[in-house]
N, C-alpha and C positions, 0 to 999 in steps of 0.2 A: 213584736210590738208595732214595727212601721204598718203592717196590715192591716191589726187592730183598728192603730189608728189610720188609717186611708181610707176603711168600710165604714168607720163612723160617720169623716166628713162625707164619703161618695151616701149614704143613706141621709146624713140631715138634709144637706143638698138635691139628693135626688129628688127626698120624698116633699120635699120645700117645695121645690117648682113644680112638683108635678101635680101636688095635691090642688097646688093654689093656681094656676096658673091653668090646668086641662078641665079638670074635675068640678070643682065648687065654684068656680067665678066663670065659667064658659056662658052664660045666661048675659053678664056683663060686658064680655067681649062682642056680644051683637051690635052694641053700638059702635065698634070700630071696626068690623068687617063689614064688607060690602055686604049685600042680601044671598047677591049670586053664590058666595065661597061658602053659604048656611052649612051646605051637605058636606062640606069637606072637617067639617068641628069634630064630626064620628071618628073620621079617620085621625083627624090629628089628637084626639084623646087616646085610642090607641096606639100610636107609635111613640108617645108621650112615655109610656114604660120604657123606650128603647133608651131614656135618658139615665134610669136606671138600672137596667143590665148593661149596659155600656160602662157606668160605674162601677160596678161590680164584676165585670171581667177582666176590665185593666188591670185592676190590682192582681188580681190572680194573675194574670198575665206576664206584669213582672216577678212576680215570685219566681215561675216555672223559669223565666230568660234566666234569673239570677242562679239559677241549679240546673243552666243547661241544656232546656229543653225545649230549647225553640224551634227545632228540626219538627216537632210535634205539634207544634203552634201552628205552623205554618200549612199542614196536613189538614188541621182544624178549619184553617182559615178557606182552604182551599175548599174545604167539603160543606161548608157553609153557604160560600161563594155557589156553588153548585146548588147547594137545597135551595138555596133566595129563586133561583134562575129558575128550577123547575116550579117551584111555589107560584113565582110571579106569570109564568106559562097558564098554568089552571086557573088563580083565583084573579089576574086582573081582566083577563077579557070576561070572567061573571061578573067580580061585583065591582071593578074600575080602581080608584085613589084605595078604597078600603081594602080592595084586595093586598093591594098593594103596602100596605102598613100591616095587616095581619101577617102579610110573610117575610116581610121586617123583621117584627117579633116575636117569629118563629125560630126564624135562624137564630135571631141573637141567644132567645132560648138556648136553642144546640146548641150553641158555645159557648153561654156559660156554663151550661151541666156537664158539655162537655171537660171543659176548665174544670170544674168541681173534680170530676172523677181523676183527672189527672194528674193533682193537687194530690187527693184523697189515697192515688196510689202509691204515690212519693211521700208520704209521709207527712204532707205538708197539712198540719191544724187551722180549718177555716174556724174561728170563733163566733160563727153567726148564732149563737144563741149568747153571748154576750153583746152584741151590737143591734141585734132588733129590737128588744123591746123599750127603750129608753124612745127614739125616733119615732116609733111606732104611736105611743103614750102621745107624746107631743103634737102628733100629725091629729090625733083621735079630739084634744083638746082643740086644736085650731080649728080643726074642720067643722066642732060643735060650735063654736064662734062663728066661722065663716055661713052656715048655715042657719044661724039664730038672728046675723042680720047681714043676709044679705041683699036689703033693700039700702043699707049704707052704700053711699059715693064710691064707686072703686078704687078711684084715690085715696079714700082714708080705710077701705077696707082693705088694700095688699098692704099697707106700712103696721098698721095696726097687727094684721095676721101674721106676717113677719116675725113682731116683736113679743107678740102673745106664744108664737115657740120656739122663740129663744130663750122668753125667759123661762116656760116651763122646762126645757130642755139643760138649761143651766138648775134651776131648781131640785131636780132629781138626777144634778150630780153625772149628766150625760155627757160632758166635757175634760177630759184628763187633764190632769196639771201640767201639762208636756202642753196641749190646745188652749187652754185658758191663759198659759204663758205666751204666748205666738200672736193669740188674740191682742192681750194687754201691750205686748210689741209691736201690733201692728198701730194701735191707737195711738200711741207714742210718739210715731214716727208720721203721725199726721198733724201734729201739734206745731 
């Protein structure tokens, strides 16, 4: 169940920021960056996925520590560490910052899949066909929001976007009572 629930938050979270924040409102962020950093938007849309593979192998990640098999984590870590290095050799003296975020999220790739298979050998049930498509739905709605106006204020369009998928996301029930309880706790204790 902790799994469960930890791919749910790392996926509403992931796909929160990345959707709203890289993808759909990047047009908006021209007025807060300089002209000069224009060509670096590419690349930081790209490594913008890293926010979510990086959620998604943590958790895997303590699974495996928790059954021991960190000795293999660390083999992972290292061969990764390795593929960035050869990655970042080829693709940044071609294509510079961008290379350099593609082979980012190359590596991270490998270790998550790595992570999967290792999970997958031990026994361990990733549930990712109960955890995607709820976040998924949500992301689909907002982003038809954020794209329908986004000549709205960036101000009133990330609070608005925000709240338009939480509450579809509460709507169709994408919340466990164990989340919904923790939420309600946390409001509580702001009062």
């Amino acid at each position: 169940m902790f799994i469960q629930n930890h791919l749910n938050f790392s996926f509403l979270l992931g796909y929160l920021s990345q959707l709203v924040s890289f993808y759909l409102l990047i047009d908006s962020y021209y007025y807060f960056m300089v002209k000069n950093f224009m060509n670096s938007v590419v690349a930081l849309q790209v490594l913008s996925w890293d926010v979510l593979l990086k959620f998604l192998y943590i958790c895997i990640w303590f699974v495996l520590i928790s059954a021991n098999r960190q000795n293999r984590l660390a083999l992972i870590a290292g061969a990764g560490a390795l593929i960035n290095i050869v990655l970042n050799l080829f693709l940044i003296p071609k294509f510079s910052f961008f290379g350099a975020a593609v082979a980012t999220i190359l590596t991270e790739t490998f270790i998550l899949l790595t992570f999967f298979y290792l999970a997958w050998v031990n026994n361990f049930k990733i549930p990712i066909l109960n955890i995607v498509p709820k976040p998924v739905f949500a992301c689909l709605v907002m982003a038809a929001f954020i794209l329908y106006f986004n000549s709205l204020n960036i101000y009133f369009l990330i609070p608005i976007s925000i709240l338009i998928y939480l509450v579809i996301f509460y709507l169709i029930k994408g919340f466990s009572p164990d989340e919904l309880h923790l939420i309600k706790n946390m409001f509580k204790g702001t009062k």
